[in-house]
C-alpha positions in Angstrom: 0.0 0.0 0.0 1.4 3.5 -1.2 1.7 6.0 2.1 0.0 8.9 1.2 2.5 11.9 1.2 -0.3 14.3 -0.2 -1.1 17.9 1.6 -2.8 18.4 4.1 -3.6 14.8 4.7 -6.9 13.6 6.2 -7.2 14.6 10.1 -8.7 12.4 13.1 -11.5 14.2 15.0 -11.8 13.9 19.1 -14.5 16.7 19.3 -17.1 18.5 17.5 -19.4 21.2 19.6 -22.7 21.6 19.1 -23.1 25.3 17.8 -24.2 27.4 15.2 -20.7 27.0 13.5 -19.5 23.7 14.6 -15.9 23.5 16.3 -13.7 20.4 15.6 -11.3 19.6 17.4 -8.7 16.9 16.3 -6.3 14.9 18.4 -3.3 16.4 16.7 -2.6 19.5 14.5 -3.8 20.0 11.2 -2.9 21.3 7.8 -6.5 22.8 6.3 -6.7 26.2 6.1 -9.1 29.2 5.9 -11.4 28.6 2.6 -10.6 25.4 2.4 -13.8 22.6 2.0 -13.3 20.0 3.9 -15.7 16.1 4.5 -16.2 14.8 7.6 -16.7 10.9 7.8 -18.5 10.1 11.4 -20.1 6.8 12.0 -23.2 6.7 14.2 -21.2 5.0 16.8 -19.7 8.7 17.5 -23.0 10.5 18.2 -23.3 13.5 15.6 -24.0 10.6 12.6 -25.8 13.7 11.1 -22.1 15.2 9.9 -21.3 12.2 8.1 -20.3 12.6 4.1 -21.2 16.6 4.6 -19.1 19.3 3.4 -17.7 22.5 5.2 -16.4 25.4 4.7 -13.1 26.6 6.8 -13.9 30.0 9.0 -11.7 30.0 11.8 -8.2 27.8 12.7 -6.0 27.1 15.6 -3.4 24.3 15.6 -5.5 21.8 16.3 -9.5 22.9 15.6 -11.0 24.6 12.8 -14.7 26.2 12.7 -16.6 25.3 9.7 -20.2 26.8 8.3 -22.0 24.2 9.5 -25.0 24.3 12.2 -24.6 21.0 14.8 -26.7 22.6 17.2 -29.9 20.6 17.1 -27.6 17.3 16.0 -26.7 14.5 18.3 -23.9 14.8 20.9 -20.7 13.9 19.3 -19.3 11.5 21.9 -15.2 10.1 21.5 -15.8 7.2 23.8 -17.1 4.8 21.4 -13.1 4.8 19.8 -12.7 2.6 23.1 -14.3 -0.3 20.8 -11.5 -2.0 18.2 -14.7 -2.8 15.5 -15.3 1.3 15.4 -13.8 3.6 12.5 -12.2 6.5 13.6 -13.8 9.9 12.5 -11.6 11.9 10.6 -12.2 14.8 8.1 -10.8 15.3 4.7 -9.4 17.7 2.1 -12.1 18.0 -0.6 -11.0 21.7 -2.0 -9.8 25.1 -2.3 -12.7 28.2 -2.4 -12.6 31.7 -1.6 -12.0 32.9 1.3 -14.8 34.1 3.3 -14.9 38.0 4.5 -11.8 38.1 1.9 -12.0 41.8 -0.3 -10.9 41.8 -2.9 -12.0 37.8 -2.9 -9.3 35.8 -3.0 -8.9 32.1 -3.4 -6.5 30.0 -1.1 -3.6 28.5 -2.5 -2.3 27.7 1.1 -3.6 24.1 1.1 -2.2 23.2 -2.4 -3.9 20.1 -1.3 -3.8 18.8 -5.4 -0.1 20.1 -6.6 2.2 19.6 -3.0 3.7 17.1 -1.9 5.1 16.6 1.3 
């Protein structure tokens, strides 16, 4: 199997609040950046199964959270217990592609993530 050496690379999730725009945080630093659409996979087993195979926009990042455009605040609890069990899949999100940046004037696209053209 090939190691994938692509950027940024596919992050695991250890939290996800439930908010207006949902913070998620992962359990190590990430590469996505502001802009930047990203997929979540999260099985049901994790709460939140109402995330799973949506998109997001990027609004906000630290090292290891971003805030994405997408309202959880009605959804199931996310719960990170459930990666206790060996027959779970970890959630993780994933690189999907670069937009503009929101609040950007004049609008400007990110290049930052080069997710498609860098390799690491």
């Amino acid at each position: 199997m090939a190691t994938n050496r692509f950027y940024p690379q596919s992050s695991y999730i250890n939290a996800i609040t439930n908010a207006q725009e949902a913070v998620v945080t992962f359990v190590a630093s990430h590469d996505f950046t502001i802009g930047q659409i990203i997929s979540f996979r999260v099985t049901p087993d994790f709460g939140m199964f109402q995330l799973n195979l949506k998109r997001g926009t990027v609004l906000t990042t630290t090292s290891d959270t971003v805030t994405v455009d997408i309202d959880t605040a009605d959804w199931d609890a996310f719960d990170y217990s459930a990666l206790n069990d060996p027959r779970t899949t970890p959630p993780v999100a994933v690189p999907c592609c670069s937009t503009i940046v929101p609040g950007s004037k004049p609008p400007e696209i990110t290049i930052l993530d080069a997710f498609d053209n860098r390799r690491i």
